[in-house]
Structures are given as structure tokens and as C-alpha cells.
C-alpha positions in Angstrom: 196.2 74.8 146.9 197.0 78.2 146.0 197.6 79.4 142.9 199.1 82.5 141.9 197.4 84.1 139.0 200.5 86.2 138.1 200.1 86.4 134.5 196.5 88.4 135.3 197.9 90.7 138.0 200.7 92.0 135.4 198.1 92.5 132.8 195.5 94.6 135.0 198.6 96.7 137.0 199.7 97.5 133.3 196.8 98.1 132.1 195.9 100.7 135.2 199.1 102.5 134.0 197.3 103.7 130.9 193.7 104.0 131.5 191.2 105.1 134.7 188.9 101.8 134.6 190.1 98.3 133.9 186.8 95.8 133.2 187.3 92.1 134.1 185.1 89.9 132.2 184.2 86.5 132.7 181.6 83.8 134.0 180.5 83.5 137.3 183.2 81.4 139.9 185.9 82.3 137.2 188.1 83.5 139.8 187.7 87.6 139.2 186.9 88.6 142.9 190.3 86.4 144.0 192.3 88.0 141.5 190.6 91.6 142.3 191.5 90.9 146.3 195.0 89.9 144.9 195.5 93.1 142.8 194.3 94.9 146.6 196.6 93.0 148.8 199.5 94.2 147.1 198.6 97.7 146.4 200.7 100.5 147.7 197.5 103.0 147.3 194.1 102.8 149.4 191.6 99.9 148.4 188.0 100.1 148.2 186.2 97.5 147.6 182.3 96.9 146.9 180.7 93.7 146.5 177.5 94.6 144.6 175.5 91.7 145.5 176.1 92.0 149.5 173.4 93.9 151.0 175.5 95.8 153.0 177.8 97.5 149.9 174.5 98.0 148.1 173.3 100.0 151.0 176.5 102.1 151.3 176.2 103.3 147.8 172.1 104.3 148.2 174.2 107.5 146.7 177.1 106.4 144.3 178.1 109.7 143.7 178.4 111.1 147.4 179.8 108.1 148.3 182.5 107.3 145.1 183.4 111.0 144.4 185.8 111.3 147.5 187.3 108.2 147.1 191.0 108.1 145.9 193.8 105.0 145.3 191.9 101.6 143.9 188.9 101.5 143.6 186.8 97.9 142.9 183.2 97.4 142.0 182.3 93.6 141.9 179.7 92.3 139.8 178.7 95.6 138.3 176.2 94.2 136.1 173.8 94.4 139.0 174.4 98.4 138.8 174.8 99.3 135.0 173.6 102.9 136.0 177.2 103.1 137.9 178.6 103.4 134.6 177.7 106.8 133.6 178.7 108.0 137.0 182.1 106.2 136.5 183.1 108.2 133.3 182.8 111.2 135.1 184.9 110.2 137.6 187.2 108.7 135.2 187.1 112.2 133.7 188.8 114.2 136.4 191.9 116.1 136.4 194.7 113.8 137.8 192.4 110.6 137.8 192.7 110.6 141.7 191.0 107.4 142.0 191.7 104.0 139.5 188.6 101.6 139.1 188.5 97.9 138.3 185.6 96.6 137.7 184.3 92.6 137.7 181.5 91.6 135.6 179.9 88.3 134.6 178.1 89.4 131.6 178.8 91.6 128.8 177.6 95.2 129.2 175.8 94.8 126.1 173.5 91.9 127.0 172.4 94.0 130.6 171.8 96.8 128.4 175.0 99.0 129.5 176.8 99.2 126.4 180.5 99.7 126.6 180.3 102.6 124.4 179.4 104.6 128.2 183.4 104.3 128.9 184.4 104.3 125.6 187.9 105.3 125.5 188.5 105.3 129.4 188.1 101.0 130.0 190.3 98.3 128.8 189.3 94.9 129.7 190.6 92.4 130.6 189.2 88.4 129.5 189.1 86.0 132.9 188.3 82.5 132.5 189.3 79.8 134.9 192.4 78.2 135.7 194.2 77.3 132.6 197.3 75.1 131.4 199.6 77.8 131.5 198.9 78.4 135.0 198.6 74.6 136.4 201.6 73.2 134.2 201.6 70.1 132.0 201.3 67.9 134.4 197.5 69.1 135.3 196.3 68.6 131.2 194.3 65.7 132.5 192.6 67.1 135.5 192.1 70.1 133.8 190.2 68.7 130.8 188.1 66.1 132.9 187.0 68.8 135.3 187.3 72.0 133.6 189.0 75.3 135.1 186.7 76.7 137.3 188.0 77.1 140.6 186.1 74.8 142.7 185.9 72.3 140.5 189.4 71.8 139.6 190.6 71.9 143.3 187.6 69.4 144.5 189.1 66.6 147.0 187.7 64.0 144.3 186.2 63.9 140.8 182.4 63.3 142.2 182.9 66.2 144.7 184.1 68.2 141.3 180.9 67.0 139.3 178.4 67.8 142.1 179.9 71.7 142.1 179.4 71.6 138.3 175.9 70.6 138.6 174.8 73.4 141.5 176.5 75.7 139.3 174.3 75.0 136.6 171.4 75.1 138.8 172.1 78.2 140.3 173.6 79.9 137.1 170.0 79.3 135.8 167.6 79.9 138.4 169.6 82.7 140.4 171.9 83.9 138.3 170.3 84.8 135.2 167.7 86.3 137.0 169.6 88.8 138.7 171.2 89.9 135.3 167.5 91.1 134.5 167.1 88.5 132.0 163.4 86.7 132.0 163.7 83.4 130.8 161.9 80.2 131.9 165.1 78.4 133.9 163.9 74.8 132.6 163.6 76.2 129.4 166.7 77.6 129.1 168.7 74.4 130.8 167.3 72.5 127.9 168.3 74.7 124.8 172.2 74.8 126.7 172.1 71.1 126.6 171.0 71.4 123.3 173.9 73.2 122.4 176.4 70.7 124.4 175.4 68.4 121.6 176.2 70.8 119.2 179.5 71.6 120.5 182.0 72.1 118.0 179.7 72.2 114.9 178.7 74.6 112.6 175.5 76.5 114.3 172.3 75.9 112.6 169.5 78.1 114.2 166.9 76.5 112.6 167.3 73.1 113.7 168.0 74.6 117.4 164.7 75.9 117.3 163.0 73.3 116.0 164.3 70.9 118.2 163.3 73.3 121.3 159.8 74.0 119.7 160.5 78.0 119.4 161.2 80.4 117.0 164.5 81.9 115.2 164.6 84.6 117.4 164.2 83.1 120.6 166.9 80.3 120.1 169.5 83.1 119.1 168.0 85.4 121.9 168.7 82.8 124.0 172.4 81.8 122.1 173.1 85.4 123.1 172.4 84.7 126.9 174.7 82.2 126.9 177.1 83.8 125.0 177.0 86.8 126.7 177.5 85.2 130.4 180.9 83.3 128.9 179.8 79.9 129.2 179.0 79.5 125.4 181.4 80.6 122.6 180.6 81.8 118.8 183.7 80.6 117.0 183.1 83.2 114.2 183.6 82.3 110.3 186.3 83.8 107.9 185.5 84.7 104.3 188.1 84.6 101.9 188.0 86.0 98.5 188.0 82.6 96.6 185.7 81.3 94.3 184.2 79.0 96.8 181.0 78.6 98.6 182.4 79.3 102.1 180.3 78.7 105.1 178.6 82.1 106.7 177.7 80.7 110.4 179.8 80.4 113.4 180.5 77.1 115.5 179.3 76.8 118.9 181.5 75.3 121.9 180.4 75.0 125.8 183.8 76.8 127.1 184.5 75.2 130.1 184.8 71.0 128.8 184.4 70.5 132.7 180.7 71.7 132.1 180.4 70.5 128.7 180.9 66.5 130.1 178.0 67.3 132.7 175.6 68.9 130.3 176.1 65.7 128.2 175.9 63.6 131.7 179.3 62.2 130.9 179.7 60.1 134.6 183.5 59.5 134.7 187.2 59.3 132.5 185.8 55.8 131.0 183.0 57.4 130.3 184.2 60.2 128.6 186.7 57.8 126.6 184.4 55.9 125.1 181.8 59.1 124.2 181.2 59.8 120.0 181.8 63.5 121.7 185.5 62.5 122.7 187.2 64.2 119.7 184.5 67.2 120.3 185.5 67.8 124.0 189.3 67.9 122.9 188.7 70.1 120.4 186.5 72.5 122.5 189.0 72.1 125.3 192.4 73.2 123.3 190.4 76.0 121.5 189.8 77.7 125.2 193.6 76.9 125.9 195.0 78.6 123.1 192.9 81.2 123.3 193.6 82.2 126.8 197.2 82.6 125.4 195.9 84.6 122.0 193.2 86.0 122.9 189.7 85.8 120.8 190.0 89.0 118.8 191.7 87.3 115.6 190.7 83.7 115.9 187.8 82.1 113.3 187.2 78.8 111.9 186.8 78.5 107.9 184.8 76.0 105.8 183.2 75.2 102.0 180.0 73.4 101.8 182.2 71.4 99.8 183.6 70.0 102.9 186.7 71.5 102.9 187.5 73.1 106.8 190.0 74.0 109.2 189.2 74.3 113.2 190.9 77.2 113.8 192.7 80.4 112.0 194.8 82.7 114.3 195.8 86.2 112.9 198.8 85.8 115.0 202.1 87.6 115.4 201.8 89.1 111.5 201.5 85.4 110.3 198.3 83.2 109.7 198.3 80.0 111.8 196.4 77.4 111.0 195.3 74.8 113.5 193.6 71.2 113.4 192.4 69.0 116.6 193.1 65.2 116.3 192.9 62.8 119.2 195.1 60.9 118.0 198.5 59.8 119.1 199.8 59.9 115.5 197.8 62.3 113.4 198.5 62.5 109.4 197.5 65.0 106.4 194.1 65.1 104.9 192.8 66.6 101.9 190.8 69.2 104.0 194.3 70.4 105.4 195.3 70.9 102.3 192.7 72.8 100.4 192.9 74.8 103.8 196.7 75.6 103.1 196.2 76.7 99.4 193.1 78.7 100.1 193.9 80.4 103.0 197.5 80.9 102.2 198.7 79.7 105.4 202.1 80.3 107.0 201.7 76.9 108.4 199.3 74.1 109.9 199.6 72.9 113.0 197.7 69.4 114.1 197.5 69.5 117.9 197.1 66.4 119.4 197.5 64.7 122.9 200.9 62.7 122.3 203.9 63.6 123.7 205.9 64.1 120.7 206.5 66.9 118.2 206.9 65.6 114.2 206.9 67.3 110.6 203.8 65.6 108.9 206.2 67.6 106.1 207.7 70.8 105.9 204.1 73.0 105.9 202.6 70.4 108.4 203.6 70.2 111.9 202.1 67.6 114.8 202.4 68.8 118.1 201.3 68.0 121.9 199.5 70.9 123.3 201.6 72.3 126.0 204.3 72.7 123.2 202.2 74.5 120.9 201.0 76.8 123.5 204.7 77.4 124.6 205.1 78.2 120.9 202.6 80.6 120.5 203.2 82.6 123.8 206.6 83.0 122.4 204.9 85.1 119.2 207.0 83.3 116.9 204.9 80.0 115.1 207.2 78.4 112.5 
């Protein structure tokens, strides 16, 4: 199957327009290097490409600057992390007189976790958030498939769901024993498998580093050094918290989702569809799983969850299109108001509240209070106009 990931390619071309280096960020088998070789097959300008983990390309650039300097058209640089002294030599470049050359570069970890802060090619990168395939890209029709088995690539497009499982397992394996490695990062692989499973079960709650660390038998510091890891290679998400100026005791930590629910059901060794059906973590798993849908339509840069210790909490509040959203996950066919929702609409002063669920059907709960599938709501977003 071949599937175009147009929506991407208009983002980096346009992008290019306006700046000399385009960063695309996002886990490992995310699909980056296919969109990258996309982006080349249709440029008008001379391609270059380097694959920074093949021998070969590392050997050609023994001397970056000799060898990048001349270069002009597209350039691409894949998986730069294993280079981050690149950088510095890419802002010059990026620095010339007529920008001869344009450079896109793919990385599966933030620059800050390999110690190549993005403040090197500050104000000459904009970058660009990859994940894998999402709804928007497969159609309705695919919600199923894509929430079983997740988005990445090779997963989604297995011939069968025990074909798809086995690829989400190696990946694990080889994220942790290879991959983490290579980003420079020492950490005991078994050790680091357990905390991430640890954090499966925590998926969709309110973090509590404490009791992470307990559990693992470590301190503070190394359960959120090791949060960070995970965070910082896109497989874990920080939902971060929103204060409001109320006269409430409003929670201060963020919650904690495994991104791709694909690799969230093997973490927590869910086997199959019954299985996940019948899972306490059922209603977790959906919720995880719409978060990453809408927010490959909104982005993550004004999206937080909000709660009281007195129990009071919404699941999601976009900053979106001037208005604020608000945004429950029921999976349930025919969701209704709670009191939660509506301490959440009087606090936070919402525009209105949307309760996305897996029906088929779009109904007022009243005239604040909207239930809707979520194909339609992400239809309704990308259109930048919520009710």
C-alpha cells in the first residue's frame, strides 16, 4: 500500500520557502526518511542525501565542511542525532548570502536530550512534528486498524495482526538495546524496558514520580531522567497541566500517555481485539489514542489537561483557533454530562466541551455540550472553526 503523505510534503516545501533548515522530528520507523525521499523525488533542484547511520555516508563526511560547503539545491541529513557537531557547521552554511543550499534534517530525538540544543539554529530551523500514519491520512474507515496496531509504518501495513505485534515487539527490543545506545544515552536496556512498562500502566494518569520510583527501586532523579528518555525519543508524552487563576487547588503534574496505542497494547501484553475489549485499560487506550489524533491535526504547543485534587478534571484543553476547546474521552456509544464537565466549563470558561466517543453519531448533550465520533471532531477542528 502506498500512502501519500501529502499533508507533510506541503508543510516542509512551505516551510523551505521561509527558512534555510527544516528539522523533522519524530520516533524511530515514523516514516521521516520516506517522506524526506518523497520531498527529493519531486524536487526540481539537486538532492543530497546522507544517511548518518550507513557507514559509507559517515565516511564521506570524515570532513563535513569540505564536503557540505559546495553543495547547492536540497540538502538532507538523516538521523542527525548521531552527528550533533553538524549543527554548528549547518548555521554557517545556513548563514550565506543567497542560502545556495536548503537543508532538511530527520531526527529521532530531541536536540536537547543528545545534548545539541536547538538554540545552535536558533532562528534559521523550523520543525516539523512526524508521527506515524494517522486518521487523516488513512480515512475513517481505518479507525479500527489504526487503534489496534498503532501508526507506525510497518505495523499498520503488516499482512496480519500477529505479523503487526511481532514488529512492535522487535521494535521495542531494538529501540532499547540499539537504539538508545547510539543516541549516547547509558542506561541498563532491561532496566529501562521495565520503567516504560511501568509507565504503560500509568498511561493516561496524572504522573506521580515518587511512586514510579519506588516501584522501580530508584531514586527521583533517575525515574524522571529516564521519563526524559522516553520523552525525548517520542514514544512517551507529558500532557502538561494548566493553572487557572481560581481559588482552587489545581493539580501541578502532567499526565503520561505511551503515543503510539499500537505499542501501548504490547507493553501491557494485550494479545488480540478481545483482549483489548475486555482490558480495565480499554477507556485509557482510547483516550491515549484520540489525544495523538487530534493532536496531529493541532499540534502540541497549546494543548494541557486541567484538574483540582477535588476531583474536578477535563482530558484535554486546546488553545485553538482564538477559542478554548474543551475535550472529554468516553467509550461509550451514548455518553452524558457529569459534574466534572461542568465545574470544567465554569472554571475554565470554555467556549465549549466536546465528548468524543466511538459512535457514529453527532448529538447536543445541550447547547455547551456536544457528543461527537472522532473523525467528525477532527474534520471539525482542521476546519479552525469549533462551535
Amino acid at each position: 500500500m502506498n500512502i501519500q503523505r501529502t499533508a507533510y510534503l506541503q508543510t516542509i516545501r512551505a516551510r523551505l520557502q521561509d527558512n534555510p533548515i527544516v528539522s523533522l522530528l519524530g520516533p524511530r520507523q515514523a516514516g521521516k526518511t520516506t517522506i524526506a525521499r518523497m520531498l527529493a523525488e519531486e524536487s526540481d533542484a539537486p538532492v543530497h542525501f546522507f544517511d548518518l547511520e550507513s557507514p559509507v555516508d559517515l565516511a564521506r563526511l570524515a570532513n563535513p565542511e569540505l564536503v557540505l560547503r559546495p553543495l547547492a539545491g536540497l540538502v538532507i541529513l538523516d538521523e542527525i542525532q548521531r552527528r550533533p557537531e553538524l549543527l554548528p557547521l549547518l548555521r554557517v552554511l545556513a548563514d550565506r548570502p543567497g542560502t545556495p543550499a536548503r537543508f532538511v534534517i530527520l531526527g529521532s530525538a530531541s536536540p536537547v536530550l543528545v545534548q545539541a540544543g536547538s538554540e545552535s539554529l536558533a532562528g534559521r530551523v523550523s520543525f516539523v512534528d512526524v508521527t506515524g500514519f494517522t486518521l487523516t491520512e488513512l480515512g475513517e474507515a481505518a479507525l479500527s486498524r489504526l487503534w489496534w496496531r498503532g501508526g507506525f509504518p510497518r505495523a499498520l501495513l503488516a499482512s496480519d495482526d500477529a505479523v503487526a505485534r511481532q514488529w512492535l515487539d522487535d521494535f521495542r527490543r531494538t529501540f532499547l538495546e540499539r537504539d538508545i545506545p547510539q543516541f549516547g544515552i547509558q542506561v541498563p536496556a532491561a532496566t529501562l524496558g521495565r520503567f516504560w512498562t511501568m509507565v504503560a500502566h500509568d498511561h493516561g494518569q496524572v504522573l506521580n514520580v515518587a511512586e514510579l520510583a519506588r516501584a522501580l527501586g530508584s531514586s527521583e532523579p533517575t525515574a524522571r531522567r529516564y521519563l526524559d528518555i522516553l520523552s525525548g525519543t517520542f514514544v512517551v508524552r507529558q500532557l502538561p497541566p494548566w493553572f487557572e487563576n481560581i481559588k482552587k487547588r489545581q493539580l501541578r503534574s502532567p499526565k503520561v500517555y505511551i503515543r503510539d496505542s499500537g505499542l501501548f497494547h504490547a507493553l501491557l501484553g494485550i494479545v488480540d481485539v478481545p483482549g483489548l475489549q475486555s482490558h480495565p485499560k480499554l477507556g485509557a487506550s482510547w483516550e491515549g489514542f484520540c489525544l495523538e489524533q487530534i493532536l496531529s491535526v493541532t499540534g502540541d504547543r497549546s494543548a494541557y489537561f486541567w484538574g483540582t485534587h477535588g476531583g474536578a478534571e477535563l482530558d484535554l484543553l486546546l488553545l485553538h483557533a482564538g477559542r478554548r476547546v474543551g475535550i472529554e474521552f468516553k467509550y461509550s456509544e451514548q455518553p452524558t454530562t457529569t459534574k466534572s464537565m461542568r465545574i470544567a466549563q465554569k472554571d475554565l470558561g470554555l467556549d465549549h466541551l466536546y465528548v468524543v466517543h466511538p459512535g457514529e453519531h453527532e448529538f447536543a448533550l445541550d447547547e455547551s455540550v456536544t457528543a461527537i465520533p472522532l473523525p467528525r471532531f477532527m474534520r471539525v477542528l482542521a476546519s479552525g472553526a469549533p462551535n
